[in-house]
Backbone as ProteinMPNN parsed JSONL, in Angstrom:
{"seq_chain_A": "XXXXXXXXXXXXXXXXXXXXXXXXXXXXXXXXXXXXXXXXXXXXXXXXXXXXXXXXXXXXXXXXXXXXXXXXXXXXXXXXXXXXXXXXXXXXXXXXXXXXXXXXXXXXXXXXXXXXXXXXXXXXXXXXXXXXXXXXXXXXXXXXXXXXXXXXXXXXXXXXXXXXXXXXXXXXXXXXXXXXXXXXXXXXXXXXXXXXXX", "coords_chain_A": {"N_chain_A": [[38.326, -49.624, -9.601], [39.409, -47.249, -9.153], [38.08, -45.483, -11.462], [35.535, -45.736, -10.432], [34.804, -44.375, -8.076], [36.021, -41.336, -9.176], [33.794, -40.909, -11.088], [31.859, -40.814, -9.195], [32.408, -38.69, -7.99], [32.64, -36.39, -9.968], [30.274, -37.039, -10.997], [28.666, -35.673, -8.582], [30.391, -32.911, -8.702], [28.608, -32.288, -10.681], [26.263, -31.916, -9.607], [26.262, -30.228, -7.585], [27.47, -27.644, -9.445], [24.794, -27.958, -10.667], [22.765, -27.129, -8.793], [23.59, -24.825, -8.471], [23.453, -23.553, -10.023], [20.656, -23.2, -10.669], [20.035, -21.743, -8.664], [20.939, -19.193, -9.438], [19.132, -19.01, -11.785], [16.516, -18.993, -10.113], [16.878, -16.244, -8.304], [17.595, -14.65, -10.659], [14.694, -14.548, -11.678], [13.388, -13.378, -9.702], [14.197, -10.6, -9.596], [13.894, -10.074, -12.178], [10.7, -9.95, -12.1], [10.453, -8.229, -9.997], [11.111, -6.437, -11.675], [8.762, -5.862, -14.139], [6.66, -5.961, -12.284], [3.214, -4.869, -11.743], [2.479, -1.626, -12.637], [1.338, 0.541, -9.913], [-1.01, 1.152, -7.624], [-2.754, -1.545, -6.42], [-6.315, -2.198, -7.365], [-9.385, -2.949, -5.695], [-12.298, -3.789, -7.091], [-14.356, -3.761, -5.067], [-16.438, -1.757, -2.243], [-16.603, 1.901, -2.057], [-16.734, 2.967, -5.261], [-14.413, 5.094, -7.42], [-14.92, 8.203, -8.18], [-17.047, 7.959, -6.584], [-18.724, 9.801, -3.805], [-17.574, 9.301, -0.605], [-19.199, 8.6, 2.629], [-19.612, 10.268, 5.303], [-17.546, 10.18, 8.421], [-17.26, 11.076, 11.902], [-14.436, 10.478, 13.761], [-12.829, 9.588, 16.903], [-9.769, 10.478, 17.504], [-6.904, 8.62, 18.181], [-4.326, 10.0, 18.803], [-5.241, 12.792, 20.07], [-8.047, 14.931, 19.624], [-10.547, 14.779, 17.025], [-11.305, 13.553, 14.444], [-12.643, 14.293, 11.152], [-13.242, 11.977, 8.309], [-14.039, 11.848, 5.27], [-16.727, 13.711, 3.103], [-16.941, 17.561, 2.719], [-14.615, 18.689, 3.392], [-12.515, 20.316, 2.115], [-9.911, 19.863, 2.178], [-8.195, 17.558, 0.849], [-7.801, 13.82, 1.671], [-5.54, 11.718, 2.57], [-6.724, 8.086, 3.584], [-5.281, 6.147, 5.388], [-4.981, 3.05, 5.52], [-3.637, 0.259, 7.819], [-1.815, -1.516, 10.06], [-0.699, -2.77, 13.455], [0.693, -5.154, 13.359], [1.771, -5.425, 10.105], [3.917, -5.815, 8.147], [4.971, -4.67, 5.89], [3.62, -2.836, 6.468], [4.733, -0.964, 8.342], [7.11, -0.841, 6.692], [6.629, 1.356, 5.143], [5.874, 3.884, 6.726], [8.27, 5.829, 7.215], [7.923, 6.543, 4.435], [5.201, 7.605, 4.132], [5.42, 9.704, 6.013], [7.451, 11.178, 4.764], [5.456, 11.868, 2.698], [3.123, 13.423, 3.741], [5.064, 15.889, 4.844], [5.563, 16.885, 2.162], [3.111, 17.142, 0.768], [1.638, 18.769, 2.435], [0.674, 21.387, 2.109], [-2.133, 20.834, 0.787], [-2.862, 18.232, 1.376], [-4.096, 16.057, 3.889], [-2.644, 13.583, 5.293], [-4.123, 10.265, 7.101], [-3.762, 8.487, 9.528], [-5.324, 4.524, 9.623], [-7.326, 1.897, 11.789], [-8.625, -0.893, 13.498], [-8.821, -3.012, 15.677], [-7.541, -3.994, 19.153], [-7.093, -1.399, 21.265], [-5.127, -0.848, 23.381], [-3.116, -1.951, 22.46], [-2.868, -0.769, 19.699], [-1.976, 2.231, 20.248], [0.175, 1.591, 21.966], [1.936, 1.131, 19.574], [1.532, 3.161, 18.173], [3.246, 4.778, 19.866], [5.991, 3.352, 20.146], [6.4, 3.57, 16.815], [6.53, 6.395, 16.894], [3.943, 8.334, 15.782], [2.898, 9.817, 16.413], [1.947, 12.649, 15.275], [0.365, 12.339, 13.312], [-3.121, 11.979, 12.603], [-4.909, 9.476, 14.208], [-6.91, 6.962, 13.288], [-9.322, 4.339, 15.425], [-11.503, 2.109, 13.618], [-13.918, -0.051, 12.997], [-15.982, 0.255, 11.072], [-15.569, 2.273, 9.637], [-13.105, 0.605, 7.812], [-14.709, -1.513, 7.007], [-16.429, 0.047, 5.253], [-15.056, 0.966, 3.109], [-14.146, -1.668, 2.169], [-11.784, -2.606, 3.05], [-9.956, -5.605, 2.798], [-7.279, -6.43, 3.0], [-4.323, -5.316, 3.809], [-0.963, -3.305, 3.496], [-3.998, -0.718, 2.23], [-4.833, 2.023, 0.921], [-7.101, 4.732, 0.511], [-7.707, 7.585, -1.217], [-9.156, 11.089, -1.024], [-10.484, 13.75, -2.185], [-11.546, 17.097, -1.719], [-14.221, 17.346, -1.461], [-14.819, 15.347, -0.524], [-15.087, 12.919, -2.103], [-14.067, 9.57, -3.754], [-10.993, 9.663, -5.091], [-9.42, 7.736, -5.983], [-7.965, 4.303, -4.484], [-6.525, 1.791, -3.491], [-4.44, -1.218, -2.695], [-1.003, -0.998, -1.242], [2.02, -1.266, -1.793], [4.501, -0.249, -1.812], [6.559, 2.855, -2.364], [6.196, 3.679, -4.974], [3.93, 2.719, -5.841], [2.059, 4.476, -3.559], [2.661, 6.12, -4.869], [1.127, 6.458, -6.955], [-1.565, 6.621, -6.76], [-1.828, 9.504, -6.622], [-1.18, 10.22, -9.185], [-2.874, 9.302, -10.644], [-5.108, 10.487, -9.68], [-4.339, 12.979, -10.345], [-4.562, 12.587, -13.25], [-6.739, 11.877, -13.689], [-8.366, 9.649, -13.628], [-9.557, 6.234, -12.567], [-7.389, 4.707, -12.165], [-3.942, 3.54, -12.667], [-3.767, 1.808, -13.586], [-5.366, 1.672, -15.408], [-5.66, 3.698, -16.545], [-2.863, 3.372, -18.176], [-4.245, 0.397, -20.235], [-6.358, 1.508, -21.309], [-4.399, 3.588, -23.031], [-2.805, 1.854, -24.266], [-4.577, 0.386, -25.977], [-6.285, -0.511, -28.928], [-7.679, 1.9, -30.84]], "CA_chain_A": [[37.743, -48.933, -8.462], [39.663, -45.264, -9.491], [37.107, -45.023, -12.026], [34.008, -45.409, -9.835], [35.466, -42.975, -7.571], [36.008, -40.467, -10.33], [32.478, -41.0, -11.634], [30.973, -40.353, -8.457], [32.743, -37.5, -7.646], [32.552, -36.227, -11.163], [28.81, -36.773, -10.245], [28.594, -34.527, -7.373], [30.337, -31.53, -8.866], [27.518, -31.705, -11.532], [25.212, -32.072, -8.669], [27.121, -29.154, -7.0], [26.802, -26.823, -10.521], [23.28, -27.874, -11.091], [21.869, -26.432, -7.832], [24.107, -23.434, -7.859], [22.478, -22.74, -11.436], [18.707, -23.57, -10.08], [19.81, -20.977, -7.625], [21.064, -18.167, -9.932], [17.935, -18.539, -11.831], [15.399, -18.057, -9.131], [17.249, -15.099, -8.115], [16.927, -13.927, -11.907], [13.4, -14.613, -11.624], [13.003, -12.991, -8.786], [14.824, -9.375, -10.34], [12.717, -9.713, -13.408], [9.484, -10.106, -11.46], [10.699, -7.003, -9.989], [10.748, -4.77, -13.019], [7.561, -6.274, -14.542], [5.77, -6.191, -11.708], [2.273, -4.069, -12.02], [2.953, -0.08, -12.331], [0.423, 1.454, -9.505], [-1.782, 0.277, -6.699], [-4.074, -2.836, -6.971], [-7.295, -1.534, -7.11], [-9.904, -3.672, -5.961], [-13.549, -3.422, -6.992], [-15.336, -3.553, -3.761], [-15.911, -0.517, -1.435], [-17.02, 2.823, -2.918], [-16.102, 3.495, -6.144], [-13.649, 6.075, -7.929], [-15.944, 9.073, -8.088], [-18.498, 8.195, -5.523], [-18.77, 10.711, -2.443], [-17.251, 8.936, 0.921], [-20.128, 8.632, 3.709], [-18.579, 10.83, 6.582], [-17.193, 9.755, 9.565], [-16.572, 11.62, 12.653], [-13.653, 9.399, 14.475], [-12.113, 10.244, 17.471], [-7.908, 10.207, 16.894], [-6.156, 8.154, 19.386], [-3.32, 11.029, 19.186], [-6.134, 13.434, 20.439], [-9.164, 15.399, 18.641], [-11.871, 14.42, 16.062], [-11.052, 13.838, 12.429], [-13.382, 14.066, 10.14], [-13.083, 11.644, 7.345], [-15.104, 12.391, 3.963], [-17.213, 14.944, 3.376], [-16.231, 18.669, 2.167], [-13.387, 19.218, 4.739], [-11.823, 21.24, 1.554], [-8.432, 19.582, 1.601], [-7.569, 16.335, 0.017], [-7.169, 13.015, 2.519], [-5.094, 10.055, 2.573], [-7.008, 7.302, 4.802], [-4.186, 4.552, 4.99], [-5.381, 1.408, 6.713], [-2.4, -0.554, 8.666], [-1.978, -2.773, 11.508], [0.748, -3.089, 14.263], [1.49, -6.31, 12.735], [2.118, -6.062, 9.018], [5.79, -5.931, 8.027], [4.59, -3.709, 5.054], [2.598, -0.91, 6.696], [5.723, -0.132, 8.788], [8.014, -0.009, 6.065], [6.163, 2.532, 4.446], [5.709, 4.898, 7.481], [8.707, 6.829, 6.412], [7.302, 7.063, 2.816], [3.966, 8.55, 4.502], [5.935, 11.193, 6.962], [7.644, 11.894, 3.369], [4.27, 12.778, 2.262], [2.713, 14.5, 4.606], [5.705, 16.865, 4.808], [5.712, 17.956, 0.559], [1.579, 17.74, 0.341], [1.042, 19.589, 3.674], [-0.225, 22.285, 1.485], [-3.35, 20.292, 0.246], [-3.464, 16.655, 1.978], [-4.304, 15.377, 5.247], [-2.726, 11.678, 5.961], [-5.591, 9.882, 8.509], [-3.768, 6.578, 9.556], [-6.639, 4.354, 10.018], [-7.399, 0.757, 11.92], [-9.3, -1.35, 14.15], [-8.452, -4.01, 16.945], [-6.856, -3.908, 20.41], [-7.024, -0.099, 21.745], [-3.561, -0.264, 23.71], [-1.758, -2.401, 21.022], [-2.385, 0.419, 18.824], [-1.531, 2.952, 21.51], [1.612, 0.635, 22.072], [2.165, 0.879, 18.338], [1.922, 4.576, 18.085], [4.503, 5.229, 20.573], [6.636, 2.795, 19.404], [6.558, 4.303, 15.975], [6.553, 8.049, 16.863], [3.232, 8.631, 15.398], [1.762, 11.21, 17.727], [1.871, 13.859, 14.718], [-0.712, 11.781, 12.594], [-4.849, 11.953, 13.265], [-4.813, 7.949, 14.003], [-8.173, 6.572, 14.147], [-9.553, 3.184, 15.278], [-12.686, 2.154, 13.428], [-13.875, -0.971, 11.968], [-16.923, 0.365, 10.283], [-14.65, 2.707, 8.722], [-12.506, -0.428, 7.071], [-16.322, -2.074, 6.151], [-17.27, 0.846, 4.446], [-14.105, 0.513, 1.915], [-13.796, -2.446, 2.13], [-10.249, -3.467, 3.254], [-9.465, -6.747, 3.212], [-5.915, -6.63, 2.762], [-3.451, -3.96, 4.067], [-1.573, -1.944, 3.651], [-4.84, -0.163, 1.806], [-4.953, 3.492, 0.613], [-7.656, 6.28, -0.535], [-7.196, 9.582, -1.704], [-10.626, 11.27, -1.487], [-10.679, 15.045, -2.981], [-11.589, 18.012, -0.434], [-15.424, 17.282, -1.072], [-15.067, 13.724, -0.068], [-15.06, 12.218, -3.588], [-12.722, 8.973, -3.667], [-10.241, 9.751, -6.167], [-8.294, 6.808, -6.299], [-7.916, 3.713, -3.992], [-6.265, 0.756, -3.506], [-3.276, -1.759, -2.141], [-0.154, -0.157, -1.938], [2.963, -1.839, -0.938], [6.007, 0.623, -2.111], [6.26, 4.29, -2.821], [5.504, 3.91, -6.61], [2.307, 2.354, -5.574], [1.322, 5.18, -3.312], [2.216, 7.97, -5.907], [0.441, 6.274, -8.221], [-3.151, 7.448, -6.109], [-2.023, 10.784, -6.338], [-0.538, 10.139, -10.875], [-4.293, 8.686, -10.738], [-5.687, 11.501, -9.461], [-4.125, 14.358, -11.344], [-5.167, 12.371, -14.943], [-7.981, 11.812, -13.586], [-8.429, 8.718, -14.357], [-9.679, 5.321, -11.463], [-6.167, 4.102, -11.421], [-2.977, 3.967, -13.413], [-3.291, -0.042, -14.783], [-7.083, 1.718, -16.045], [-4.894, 4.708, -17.84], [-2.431, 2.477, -19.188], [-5.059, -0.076, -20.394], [-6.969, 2.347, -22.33], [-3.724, 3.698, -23.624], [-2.468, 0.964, -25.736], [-6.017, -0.548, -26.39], [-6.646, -0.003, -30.306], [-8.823, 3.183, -31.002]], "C_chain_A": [[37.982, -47.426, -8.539], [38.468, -44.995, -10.22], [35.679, -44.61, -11.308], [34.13, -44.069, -9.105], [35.516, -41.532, -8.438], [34.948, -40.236, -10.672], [31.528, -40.593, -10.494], [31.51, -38.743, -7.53], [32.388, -36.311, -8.579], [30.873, -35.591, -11.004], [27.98, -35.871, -8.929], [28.771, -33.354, -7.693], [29.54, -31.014, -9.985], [26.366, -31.124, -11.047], [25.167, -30.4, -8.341], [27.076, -27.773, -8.34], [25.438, -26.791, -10.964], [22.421, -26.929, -10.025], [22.522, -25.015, -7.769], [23.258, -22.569, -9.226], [21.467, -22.392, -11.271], [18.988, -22.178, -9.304], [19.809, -19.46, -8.282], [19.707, -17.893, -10.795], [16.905, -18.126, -11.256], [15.675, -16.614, -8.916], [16.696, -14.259, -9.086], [15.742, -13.849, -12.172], [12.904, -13.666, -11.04], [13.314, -11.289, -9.406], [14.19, -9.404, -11.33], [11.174, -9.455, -12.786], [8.694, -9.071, -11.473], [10.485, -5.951, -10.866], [9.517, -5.264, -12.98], [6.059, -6.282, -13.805], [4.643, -5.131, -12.019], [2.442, -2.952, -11.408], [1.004, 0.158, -11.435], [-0.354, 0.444, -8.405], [-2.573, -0.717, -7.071], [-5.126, -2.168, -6.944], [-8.325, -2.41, -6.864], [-11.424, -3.289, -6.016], [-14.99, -3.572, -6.233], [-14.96, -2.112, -2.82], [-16.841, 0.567, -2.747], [-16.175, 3.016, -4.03], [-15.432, 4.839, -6.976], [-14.8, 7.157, -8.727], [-17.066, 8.853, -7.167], [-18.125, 9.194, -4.275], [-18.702, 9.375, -1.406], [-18.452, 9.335, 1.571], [-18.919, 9.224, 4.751], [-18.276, 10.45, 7.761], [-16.692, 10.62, 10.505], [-15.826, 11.224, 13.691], [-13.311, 10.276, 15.389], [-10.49, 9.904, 17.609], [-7.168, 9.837, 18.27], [-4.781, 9.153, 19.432], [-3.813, 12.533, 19.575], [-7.073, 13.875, 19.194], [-10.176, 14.577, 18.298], [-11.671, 14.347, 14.966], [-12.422, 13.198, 11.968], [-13.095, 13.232, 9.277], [-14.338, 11.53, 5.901], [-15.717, 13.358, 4.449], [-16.952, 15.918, 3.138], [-15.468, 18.584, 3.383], [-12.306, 20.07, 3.513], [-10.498, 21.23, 1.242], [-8.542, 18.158, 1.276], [-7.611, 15.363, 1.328], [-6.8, 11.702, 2.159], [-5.443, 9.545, 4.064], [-5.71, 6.143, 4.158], [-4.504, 3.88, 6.148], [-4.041, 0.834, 7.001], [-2.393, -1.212, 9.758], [-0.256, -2.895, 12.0], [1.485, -4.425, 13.916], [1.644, -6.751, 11.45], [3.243, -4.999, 8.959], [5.628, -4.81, 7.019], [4.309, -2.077, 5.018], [3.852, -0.19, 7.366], [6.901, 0.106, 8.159], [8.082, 0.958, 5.41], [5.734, 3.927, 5.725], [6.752, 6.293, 7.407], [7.988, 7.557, 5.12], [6.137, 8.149, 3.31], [4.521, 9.459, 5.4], [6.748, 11.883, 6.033], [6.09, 12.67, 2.885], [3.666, 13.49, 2.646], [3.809, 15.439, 5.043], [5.607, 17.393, 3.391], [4.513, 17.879, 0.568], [1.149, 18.094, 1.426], [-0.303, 20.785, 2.917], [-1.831, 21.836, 1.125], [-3.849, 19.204, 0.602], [-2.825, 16.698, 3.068], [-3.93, 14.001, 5.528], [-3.364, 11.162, 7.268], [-4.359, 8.545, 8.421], [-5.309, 5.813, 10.387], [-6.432, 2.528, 10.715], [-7.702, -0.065, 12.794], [-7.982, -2.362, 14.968], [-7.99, -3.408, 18.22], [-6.43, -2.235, 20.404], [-4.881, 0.05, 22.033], [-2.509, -1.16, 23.266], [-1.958, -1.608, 20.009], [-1.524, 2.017, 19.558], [-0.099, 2.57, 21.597], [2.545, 1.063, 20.549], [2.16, 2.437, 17.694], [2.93, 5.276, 18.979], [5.827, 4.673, 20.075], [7.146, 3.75, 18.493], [7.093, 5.485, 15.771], [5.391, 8.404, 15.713], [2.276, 9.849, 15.714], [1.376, 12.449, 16.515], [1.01, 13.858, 13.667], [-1.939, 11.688, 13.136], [-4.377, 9.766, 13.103], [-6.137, 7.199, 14.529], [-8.493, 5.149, 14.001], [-11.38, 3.632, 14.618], [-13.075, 0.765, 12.488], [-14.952, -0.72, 11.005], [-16.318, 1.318, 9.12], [-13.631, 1.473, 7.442], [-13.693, -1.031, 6.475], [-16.163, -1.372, 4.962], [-16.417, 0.612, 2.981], [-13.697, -0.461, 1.591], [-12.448, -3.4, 2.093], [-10.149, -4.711, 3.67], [-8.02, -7.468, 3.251], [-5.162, -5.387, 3.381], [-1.845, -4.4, 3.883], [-2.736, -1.154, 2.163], [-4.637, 1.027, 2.124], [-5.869, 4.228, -0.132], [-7.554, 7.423, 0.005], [-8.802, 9.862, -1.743], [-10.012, 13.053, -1.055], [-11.205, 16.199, -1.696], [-13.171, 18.179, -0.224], [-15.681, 15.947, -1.064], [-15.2, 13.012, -1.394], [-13.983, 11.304, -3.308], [-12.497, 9.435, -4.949], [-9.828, 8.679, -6.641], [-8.4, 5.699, -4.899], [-7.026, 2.24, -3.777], [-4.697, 0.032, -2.601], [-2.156, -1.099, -2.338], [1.411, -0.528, -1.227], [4.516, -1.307, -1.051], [6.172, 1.773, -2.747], [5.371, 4.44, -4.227], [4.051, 3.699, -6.323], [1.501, 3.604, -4.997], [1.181, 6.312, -4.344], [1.492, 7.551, -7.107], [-1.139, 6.299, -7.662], [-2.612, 8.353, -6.7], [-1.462, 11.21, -7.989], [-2.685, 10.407, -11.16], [-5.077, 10.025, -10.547], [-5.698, 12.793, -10.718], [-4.448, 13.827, -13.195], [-6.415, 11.797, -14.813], [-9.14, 10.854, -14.121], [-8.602, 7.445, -12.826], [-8.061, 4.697, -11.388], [-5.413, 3.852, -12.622], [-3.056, 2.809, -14.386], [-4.656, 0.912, -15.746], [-6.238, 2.485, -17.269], [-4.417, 3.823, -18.661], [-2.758, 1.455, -20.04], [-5.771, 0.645, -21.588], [-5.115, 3.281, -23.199], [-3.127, 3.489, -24.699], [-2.877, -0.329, -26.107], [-6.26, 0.036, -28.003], [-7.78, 0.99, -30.584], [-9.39, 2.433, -31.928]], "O_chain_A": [[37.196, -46.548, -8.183], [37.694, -44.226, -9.652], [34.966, -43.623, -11.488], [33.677, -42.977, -9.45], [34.774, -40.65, -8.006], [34.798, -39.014, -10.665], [30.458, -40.06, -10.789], [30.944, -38.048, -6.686], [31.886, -35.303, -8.081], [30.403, -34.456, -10.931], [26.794, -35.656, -8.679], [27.941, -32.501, -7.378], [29.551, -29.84, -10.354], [25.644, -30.268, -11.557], [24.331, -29.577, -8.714], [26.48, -26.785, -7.909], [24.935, -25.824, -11.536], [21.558, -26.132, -10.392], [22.021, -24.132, -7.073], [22.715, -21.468, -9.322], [21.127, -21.271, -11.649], [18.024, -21.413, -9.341], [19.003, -18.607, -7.911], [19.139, -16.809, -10.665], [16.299, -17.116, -11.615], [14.846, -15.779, -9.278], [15.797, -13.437, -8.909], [15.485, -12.996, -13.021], [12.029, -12.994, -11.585], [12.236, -10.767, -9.691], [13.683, -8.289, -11.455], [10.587, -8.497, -13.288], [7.626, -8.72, -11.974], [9.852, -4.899, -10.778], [8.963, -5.218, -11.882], [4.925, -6.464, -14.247], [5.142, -4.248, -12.718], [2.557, -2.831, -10.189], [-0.091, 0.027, -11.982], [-0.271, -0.784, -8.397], [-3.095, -0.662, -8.185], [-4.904, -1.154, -6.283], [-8.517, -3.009, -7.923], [-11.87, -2.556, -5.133], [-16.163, -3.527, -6.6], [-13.876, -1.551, -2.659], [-17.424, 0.257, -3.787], [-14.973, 3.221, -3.861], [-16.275, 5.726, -7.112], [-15.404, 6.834, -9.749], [-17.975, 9.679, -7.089], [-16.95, 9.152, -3.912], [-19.605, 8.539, -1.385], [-18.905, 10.417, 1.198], [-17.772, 8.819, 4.937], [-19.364, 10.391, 8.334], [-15.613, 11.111, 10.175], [-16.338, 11.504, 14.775], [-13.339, 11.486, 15.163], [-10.24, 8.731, 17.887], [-6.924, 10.606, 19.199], [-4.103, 8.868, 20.42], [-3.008, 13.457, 19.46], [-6.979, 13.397, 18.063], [-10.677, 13.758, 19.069], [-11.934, 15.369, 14.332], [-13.023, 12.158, 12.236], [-11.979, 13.684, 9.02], [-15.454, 11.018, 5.996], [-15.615, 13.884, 5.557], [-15.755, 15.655, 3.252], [-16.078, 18.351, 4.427], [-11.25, 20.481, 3.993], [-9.888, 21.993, 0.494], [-9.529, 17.741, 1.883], [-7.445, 16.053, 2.334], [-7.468, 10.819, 1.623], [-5.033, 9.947, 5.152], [-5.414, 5.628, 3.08], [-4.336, 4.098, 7.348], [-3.241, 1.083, 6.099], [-3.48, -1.321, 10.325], [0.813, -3.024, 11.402], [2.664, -4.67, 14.174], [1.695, -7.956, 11.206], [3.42, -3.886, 9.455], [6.269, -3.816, 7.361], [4.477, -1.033, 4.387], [4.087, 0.984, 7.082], [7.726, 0.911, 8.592], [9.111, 1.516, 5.029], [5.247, 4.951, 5.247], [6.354, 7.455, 7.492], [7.643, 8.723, 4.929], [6.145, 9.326, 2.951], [3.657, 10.32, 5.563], [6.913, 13.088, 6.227], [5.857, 13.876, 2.802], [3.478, 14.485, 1.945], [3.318, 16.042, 5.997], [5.555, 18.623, 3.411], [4.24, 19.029, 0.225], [-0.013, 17.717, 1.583], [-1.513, 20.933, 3.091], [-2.689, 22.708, 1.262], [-5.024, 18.929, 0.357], [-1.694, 17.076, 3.372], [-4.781, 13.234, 5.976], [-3.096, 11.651, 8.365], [-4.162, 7.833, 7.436], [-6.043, 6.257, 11.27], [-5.51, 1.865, 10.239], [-6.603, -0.243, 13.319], [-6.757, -2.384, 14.854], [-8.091, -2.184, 18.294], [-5.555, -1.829, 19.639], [-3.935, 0.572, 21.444], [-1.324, -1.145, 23.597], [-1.052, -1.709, 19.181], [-0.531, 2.581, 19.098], [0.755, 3.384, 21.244], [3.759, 1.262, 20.594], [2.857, 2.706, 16.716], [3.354, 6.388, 18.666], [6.691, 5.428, 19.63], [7.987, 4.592, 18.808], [7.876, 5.785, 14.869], [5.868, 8.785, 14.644], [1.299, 10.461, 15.283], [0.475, 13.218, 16.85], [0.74, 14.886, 13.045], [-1.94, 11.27, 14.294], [-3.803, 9.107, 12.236], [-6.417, 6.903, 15.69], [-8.209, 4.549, 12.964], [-12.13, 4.586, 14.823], [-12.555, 0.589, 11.386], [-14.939, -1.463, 10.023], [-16.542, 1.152, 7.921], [-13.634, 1.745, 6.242], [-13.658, -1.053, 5.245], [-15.855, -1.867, 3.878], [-16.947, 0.186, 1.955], [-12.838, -0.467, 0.71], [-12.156, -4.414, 1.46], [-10.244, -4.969, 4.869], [-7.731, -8.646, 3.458], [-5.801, -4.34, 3.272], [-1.466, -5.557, 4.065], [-2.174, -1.081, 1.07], [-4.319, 1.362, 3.265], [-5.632, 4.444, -1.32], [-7.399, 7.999, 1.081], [-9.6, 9.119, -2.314], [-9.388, 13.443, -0.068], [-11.095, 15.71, -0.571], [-13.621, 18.832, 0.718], [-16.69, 15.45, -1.564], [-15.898, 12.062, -1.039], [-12.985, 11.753, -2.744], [-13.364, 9.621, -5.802], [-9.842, 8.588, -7.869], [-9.026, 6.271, -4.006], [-7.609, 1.567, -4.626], [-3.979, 0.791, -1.951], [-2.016, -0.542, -3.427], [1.782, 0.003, -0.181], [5.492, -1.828, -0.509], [5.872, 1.702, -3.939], [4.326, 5.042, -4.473], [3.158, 4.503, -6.591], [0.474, 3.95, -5.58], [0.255, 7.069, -4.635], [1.313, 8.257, -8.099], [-1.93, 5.847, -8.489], [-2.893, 8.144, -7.88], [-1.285, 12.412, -8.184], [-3.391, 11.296, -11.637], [-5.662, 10.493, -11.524], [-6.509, 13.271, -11.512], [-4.522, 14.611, -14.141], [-7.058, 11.293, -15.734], [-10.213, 11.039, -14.696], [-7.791, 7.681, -11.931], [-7.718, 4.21, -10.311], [-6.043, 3.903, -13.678], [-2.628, 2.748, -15.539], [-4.719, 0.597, -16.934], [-6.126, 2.14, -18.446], [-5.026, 3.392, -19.64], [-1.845, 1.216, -20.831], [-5.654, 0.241, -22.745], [-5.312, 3.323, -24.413], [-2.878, 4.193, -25.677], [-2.345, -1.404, -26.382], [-6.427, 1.254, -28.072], [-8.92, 0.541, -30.456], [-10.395, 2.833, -32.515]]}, "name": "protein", "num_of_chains": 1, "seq": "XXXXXXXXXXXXXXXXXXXXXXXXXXXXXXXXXXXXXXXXXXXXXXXXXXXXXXXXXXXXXXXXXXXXXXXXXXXXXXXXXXXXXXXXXXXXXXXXXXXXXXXXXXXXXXXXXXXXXXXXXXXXXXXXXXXXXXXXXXXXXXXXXXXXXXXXXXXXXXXXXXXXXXXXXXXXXXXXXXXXXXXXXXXXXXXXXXXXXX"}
C-alpha cells in the first residue's frame, strides 16, 4: 500500500512540474511574440490610398471651432480615430500629447470619432482633452475606412495621405511619420522591398 501511495504522489509532483513548465512556455511565447511582432502600423488596403489627396472635411470640434481636415491647410495632420471604449486608444493618449508637444512645429493631431455626443463629451473631460480639435464624424471614418481602432493618418500640408494605418504602441505610430520621411506607403512596404532580391 506505501508503494501506491508513493506512486501517486510521485504522480502529482510530475503533474505539478508539467503545468508549471506549460506555463513558463506560454509566457516564453508570449516575450518572443513580442520582439517578432510586425515593425510599423498595419496598413490596410481600403480607404484612400498612400499618395491620394484626402476629400476635405469641414468638422466642427467638440472642444470648440472648425477643423479642417485635408486639403492644403499647409501643415501636416494626424487624424487618429478612437473611441471612449477601447483600452488601446487611451493608452496611447499620452504617446499623442507626446507628439503634439515635439511636432507642434509642423503637425496638427485631429482626434477623430463618431457615436453618442455626451459620451464623447464625458470622455473628453474625463481625459483632459480640451487642448485637442476633437471631431465627431462618421462619414469622416467611411471615407478611410476604419474598421478597427485605434486607426491613424498622416496626410502632408496639401492633404496628401502619407501614411496610414492601425497603430497600437508608440513604435507603430512613429512608424507613419519613418514612413513618411522615406517616403515610402509604410515601413513592412520599405522593409519588403529591402531584402527582396534585386
Amino acid at each position: 500500500m506505501d508503494g501506491l501511495v508513493a506512486a501517486v504522489v510521485l504522480l502529482w509532483v510530475l503533474v505539478i512540474a508539467l503545468a508549471l513548465a506549460v506555463f513558463a512556455l506560454m509566457r516564453q511565447v508570449g516575450v518572443l511574440f513580442e520582439r517578432v511582432a510586425p515593425m510599423g502600423a498595419l496598413v490596410t488596403d481600403s480607404g484612400p490610398k498612400v499618395g491620394e489627396t484626402s476629400r476635405v472635411f469641414d468638422l466642427a470640434s467638440l472642444t470648440g471651432g472648425v477643423v479642417s481636415v485635408g486639403g492644403g491647410q499647409g501643415r501636416s495632420q494626424l487624424v487618429f480615430f478612437l473611441s471612449p471604449t477601447c483600452p488601446v486608444c487611451k493608452k496611447l493618449l499620452p504617446i499623442l500629447r507626446s507628439t503634439k508637444a515635439a511636432e507642434s512645429k509642423w503637425l496638427d493631431v485631429i482626434l477623430a470619432s463618431d457615436g453618442d455626443e455626451g459620451q464623447q463629451r464625458r470622455f473628453v473631460a474625463e481625459k483632459g482633452l480640451e487642448d485637442f480639435p476633437y471631431v465627431l464624424s462618421t462619414d469622416l471614418g467611411m471615407t478611410f475606412k476604419v474598421s478597427r481602432l485605434p486607426y491613424a493618418v498622416l496626410l502632408d500640408g496639401q492633404g496628401v495621405v502619407r501614411a496610414k494605418g492601425l497603430v497600437n504602441n508608440r513604435e507603430q505610430l512613429d512608424s507613419l511619420f519613418n514612413a513618411q520621411d522615406l517616403g515610402v506607403a509604410s515601413i513592412q512596404k520599405y522593409l519588403s522591398e529591402a531584402h527582396s532580391p534585386a
